[in-house]
KELUMMI-53039 format. One record per residue (C-alpha): residue number from 1; x, y, z. Coordinates in steps of 0.2 Angstrom, whole numbers, padded with zeros to 4 digits, always signed. Layout:
% residues N
<lose><i>NUM</i><u>X</u><v>Y</v><w>Z</w></lose>
...
This chain:
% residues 170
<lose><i>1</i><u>-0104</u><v>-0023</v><w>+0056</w></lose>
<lose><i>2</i><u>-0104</u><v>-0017</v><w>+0038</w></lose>
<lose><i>3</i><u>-0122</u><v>-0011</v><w>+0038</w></lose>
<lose><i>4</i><u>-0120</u><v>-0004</v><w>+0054</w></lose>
<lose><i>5</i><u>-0124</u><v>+0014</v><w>+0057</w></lose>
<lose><i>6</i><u>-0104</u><v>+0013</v><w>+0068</w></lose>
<lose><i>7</i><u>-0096</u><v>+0008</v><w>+0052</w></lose>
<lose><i>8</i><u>-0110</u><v>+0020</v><w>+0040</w></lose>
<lose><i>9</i><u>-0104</u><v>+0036</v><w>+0049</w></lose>
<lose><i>10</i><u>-0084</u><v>+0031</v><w>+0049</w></lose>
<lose><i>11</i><u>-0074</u><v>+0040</v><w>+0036</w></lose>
<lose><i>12</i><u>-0056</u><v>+0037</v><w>+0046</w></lose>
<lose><i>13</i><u>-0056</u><v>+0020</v><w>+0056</w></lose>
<lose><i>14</i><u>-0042</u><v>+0011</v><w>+0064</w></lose>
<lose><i>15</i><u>-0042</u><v>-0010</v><w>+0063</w></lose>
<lose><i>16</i><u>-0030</u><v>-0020</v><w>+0071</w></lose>
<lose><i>17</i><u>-0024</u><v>-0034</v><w>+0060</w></lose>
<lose><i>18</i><u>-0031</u><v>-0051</v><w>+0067</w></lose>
<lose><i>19</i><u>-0021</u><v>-0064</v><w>+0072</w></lose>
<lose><i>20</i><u>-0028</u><v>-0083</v><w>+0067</w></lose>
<lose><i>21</i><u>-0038</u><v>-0085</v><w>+0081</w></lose>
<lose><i>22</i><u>-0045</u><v>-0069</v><w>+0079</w></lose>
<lose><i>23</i><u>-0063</u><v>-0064</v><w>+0070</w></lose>
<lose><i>24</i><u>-0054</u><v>-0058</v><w>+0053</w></lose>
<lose><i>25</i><u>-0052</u><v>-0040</v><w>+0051</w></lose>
<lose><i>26</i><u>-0045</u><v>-0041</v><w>+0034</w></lose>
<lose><i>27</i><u>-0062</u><v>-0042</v><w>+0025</w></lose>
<lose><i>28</i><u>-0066</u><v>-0024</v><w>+0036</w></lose>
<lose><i>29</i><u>-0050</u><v>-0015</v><w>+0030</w></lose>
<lose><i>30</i><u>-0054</u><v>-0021</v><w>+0012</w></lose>
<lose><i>31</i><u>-0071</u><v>-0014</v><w>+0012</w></lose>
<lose><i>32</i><u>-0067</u><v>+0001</v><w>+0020</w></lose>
<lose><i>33</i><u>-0053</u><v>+0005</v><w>+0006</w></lose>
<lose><i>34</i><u>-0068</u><v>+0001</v><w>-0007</w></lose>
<lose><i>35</i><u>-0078</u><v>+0014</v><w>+0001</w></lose>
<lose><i>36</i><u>-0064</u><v>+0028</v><w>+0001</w></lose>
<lose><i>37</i><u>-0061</u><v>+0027</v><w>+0018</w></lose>
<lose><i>38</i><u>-0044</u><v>+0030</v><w>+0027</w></lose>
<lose><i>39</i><u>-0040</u><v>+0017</v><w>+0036</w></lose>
<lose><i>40</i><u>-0025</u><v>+0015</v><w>+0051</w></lose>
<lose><i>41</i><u>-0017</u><v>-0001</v><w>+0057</w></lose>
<lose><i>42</i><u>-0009</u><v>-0001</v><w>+0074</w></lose>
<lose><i>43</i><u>+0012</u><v>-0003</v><w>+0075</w></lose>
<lose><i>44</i><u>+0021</u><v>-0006</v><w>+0092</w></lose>
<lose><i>45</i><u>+0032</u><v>+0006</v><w>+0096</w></lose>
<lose><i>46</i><u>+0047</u><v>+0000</v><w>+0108</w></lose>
<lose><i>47</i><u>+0055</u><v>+0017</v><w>+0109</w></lose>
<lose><i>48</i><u>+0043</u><v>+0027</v><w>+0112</w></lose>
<lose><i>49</i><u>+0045</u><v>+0036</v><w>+0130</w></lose>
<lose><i>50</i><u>+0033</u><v>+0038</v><w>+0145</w></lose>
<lose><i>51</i><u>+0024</u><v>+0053</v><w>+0139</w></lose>
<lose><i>52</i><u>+0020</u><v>+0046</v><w>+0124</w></lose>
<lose><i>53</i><u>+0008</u><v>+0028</v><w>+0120</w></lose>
<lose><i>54</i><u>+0018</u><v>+0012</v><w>+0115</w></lose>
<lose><i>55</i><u>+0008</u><v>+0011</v><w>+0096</w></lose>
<lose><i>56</i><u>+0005</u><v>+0022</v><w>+0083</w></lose>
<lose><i>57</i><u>-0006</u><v>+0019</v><w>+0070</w></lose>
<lose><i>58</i><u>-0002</u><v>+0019</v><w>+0051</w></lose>
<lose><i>59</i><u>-0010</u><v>+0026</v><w>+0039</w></lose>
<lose><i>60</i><u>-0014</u><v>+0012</v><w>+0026</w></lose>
<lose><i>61</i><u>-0017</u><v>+0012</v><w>+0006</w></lose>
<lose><i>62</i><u>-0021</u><v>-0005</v><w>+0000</w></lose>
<lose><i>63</i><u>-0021</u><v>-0024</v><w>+0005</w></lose>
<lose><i>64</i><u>-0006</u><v>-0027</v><w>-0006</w></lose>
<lose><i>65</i><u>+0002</u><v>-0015</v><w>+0008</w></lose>
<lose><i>66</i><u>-0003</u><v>-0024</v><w>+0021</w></lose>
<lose><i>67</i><u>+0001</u><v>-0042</v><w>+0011</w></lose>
<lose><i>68</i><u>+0019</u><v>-0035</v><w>+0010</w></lose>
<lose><i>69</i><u>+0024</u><v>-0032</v><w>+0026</w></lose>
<lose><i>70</i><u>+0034</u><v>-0042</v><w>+0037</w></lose>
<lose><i>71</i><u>+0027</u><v>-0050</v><w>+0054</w></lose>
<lose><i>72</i><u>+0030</u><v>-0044</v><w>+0071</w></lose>
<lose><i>73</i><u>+0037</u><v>-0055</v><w>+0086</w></lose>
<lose><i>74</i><u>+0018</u><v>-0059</v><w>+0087</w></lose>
<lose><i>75</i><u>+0015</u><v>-0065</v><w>+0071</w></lose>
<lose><i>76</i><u>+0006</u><v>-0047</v><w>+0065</w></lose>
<lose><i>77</i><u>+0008</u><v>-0039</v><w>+0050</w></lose>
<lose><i>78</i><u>+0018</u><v>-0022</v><w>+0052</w></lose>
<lose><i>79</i><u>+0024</u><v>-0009</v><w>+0042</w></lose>
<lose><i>80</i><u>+0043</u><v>-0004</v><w>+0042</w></lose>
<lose><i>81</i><u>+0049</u><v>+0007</v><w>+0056</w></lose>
<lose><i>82</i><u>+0049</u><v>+0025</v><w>+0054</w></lose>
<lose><i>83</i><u>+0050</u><v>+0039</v><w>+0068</w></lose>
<lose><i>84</i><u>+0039</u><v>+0040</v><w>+0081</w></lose>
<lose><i>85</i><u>+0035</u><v>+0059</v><w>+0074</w></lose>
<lose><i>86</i><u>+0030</u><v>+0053</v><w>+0058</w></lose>
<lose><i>87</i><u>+0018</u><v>+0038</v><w>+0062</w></lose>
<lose><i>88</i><u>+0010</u><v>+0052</v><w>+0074</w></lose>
<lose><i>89</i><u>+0009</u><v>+0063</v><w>+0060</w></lose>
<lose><i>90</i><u>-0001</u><v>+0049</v><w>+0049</w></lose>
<lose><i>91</i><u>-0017</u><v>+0051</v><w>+0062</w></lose>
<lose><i>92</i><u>-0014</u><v>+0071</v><w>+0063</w></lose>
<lose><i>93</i><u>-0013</u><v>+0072</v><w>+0047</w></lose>
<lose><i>94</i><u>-0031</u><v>+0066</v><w>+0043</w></lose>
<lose><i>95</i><u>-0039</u><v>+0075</v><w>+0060</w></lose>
<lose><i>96</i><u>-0041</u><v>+0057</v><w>+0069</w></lose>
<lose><i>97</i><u>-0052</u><v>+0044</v><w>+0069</w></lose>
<lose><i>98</i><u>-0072</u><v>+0042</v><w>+0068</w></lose>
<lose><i>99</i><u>-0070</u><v>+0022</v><w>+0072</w></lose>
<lose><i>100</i><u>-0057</u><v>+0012</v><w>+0084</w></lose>
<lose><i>101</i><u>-0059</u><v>-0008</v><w>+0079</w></lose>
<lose><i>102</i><u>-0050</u><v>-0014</v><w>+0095</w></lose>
<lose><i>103</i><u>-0043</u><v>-0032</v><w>+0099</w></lose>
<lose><i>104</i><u>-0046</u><v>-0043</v><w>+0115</w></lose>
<lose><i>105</i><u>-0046</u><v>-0061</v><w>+0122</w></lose>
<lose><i>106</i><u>-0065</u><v>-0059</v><w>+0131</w></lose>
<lose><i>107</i><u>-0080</u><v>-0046</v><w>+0132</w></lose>
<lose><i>108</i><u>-0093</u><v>-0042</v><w>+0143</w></lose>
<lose><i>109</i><u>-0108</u><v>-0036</v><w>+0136</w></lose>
<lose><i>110</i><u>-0107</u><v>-0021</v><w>+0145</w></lose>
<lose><i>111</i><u>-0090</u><v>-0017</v><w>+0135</w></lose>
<lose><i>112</i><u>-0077</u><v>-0022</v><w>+0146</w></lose>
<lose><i>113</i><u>-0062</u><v>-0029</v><w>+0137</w></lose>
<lose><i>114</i><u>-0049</u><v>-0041</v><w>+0143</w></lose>
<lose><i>115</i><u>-0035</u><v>-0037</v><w>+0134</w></lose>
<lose><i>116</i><u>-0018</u><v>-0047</v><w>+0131</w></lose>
<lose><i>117</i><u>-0010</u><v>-0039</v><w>+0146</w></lose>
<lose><i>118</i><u>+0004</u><v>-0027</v><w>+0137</w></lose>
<lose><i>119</i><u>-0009</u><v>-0013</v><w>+0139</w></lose>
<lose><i>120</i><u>-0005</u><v>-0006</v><w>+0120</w></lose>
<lose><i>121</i><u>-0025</u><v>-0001</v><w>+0118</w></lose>
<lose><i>122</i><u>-0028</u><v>+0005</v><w>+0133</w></lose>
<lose><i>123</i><u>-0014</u><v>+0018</v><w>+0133</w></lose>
<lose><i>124</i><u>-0014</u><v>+0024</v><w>+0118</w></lose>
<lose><i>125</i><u>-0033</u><v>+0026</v><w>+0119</w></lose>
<lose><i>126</i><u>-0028</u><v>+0036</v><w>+0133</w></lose>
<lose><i>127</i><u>-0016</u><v>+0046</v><w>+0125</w></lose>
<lose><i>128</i><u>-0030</u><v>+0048</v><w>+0112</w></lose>
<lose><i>129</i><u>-0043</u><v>+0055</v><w>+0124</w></lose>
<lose><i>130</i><u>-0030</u><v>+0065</v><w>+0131</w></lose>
<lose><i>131</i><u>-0029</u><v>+0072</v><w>+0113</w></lose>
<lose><i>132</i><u>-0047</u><v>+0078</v><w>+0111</w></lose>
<lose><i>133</i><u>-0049</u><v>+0086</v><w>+0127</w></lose>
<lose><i>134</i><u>-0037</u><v>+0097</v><w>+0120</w></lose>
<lose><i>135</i><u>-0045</u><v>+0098</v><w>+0104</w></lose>
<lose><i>136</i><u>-0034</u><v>+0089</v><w>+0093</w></lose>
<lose><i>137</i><u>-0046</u><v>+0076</v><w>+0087</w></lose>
<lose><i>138</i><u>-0065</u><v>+0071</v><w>+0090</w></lose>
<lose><i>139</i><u>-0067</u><v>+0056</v><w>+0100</w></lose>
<lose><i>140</i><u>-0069</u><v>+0040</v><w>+0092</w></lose>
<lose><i>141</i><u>-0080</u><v>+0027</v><w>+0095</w></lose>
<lose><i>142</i><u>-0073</u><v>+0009</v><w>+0100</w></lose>
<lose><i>143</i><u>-0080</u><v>-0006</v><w>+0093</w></lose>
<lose><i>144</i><u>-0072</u><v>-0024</v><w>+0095</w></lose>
<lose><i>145</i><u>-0080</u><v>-0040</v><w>+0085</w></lose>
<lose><i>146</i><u>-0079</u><v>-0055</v><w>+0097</w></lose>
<lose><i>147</i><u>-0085</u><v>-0074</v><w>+0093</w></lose>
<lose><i>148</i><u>-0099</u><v>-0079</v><w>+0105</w></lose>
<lose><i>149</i><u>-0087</u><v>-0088</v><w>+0117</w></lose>
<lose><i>150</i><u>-0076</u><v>-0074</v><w>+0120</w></lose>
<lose><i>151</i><u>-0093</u><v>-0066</v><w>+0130</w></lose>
<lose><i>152</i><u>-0093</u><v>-0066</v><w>+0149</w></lose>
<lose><i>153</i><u>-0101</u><v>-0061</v><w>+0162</w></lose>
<lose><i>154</i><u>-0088</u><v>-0053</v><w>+0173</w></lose>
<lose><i>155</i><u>-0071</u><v>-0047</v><w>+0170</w></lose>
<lose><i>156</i><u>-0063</u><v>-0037</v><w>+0183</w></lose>
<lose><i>157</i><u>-0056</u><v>-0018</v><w>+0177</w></lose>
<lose><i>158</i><u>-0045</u><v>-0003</v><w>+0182</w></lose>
<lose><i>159</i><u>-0049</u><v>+0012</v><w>+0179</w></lose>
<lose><i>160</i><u>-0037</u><v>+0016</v><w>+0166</w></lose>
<lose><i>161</i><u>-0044</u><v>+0000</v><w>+0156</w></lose>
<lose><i>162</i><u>-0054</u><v>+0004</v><w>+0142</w></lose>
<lose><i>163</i><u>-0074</u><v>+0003</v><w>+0137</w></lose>
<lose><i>164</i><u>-0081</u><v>-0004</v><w>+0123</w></lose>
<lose><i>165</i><u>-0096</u><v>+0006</v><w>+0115</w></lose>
<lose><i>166</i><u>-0102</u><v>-0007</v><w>+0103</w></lose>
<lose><i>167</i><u>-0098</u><v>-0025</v><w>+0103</w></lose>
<lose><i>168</i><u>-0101</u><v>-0035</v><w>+0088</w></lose>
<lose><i>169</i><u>-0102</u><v>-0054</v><w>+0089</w></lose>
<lose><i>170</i><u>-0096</u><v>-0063</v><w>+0073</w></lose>
């Protein structure tokens, strides 16, 4: 994924922070703060309201930011609460994002995702698109990394469920 003309081209990428079972994220975030890249990690929201997606993402400096933070309720690394305005602001701020690393429990090669059934990525993804068809940011392309067994052949989607445009098996 490093050498890959999807990460090349990134300046401003969002990377979830993996959970144990996970392919590791953490050496992609490192790398990406080497190169002088901006770099957002996802934060649940649980007061955001209907018009508005249920994550934000955080804009992040350094590993030792990330090594400092306390777990969520699933075990993920998350900053301290701010407003909802405010983590807004963060992708704003730097005129969104070239790169989306997303998370997921399977793949298909064809880039569908099955998620872990609270929706986080797909709505605010949604919210995102919804954003550059007004011309607040450009779209970003979505990648997820995915160990071989987490392929299959089929998994059933809405139409609000998201696609993959690159998937990279690790």
């Amino acid at each position: 994924f490093l050498s890959s003309p999807e990460y090349c081209a990134a300046q401003r990428l969002a990377v979830y922070i993996s959970l144990p079972e996970e392919p590791n994220t953490i050496p992609v975030i490192e790398k990406a703060l080497l190169d002088g890249n901006s770099i957002f990690v996802p934060q649940i929201m649980f007061s955001a309201s209907d018009d508005s997606p249920p994550m934000s993402m955080r804009h992040v400096k350094s590993l030792k930011e990330i090594e400092s933070w306390k777990s969520n309720k699933w075990g993920i690394k998350e900053p301290e609460p701010v407003s909802y305005v405010e983590q807004l602001d963060e992708i704003k701020s730097q005129g969104g994002l070239d790169l989306f690393v997303v998370p997921g429990l399977a793949f298909t090669r064809s880039g569908h995702r099955l998620g872990r059934g609270g929706g986080y990525y797909d709505r605010y993804i949604q919210w995102y698109s919804g954003q550059c068809h007004l011309g607040t940011f450009q779209r970003a392309k979505l990648v997820a990394f995915a160990f071989e067994e987490q392929i299959i052949d089929h998994i059933p989607s809405e139409t609000h469920d998201l696609i993959i445009d690159q998937l990279f098996v690790v």
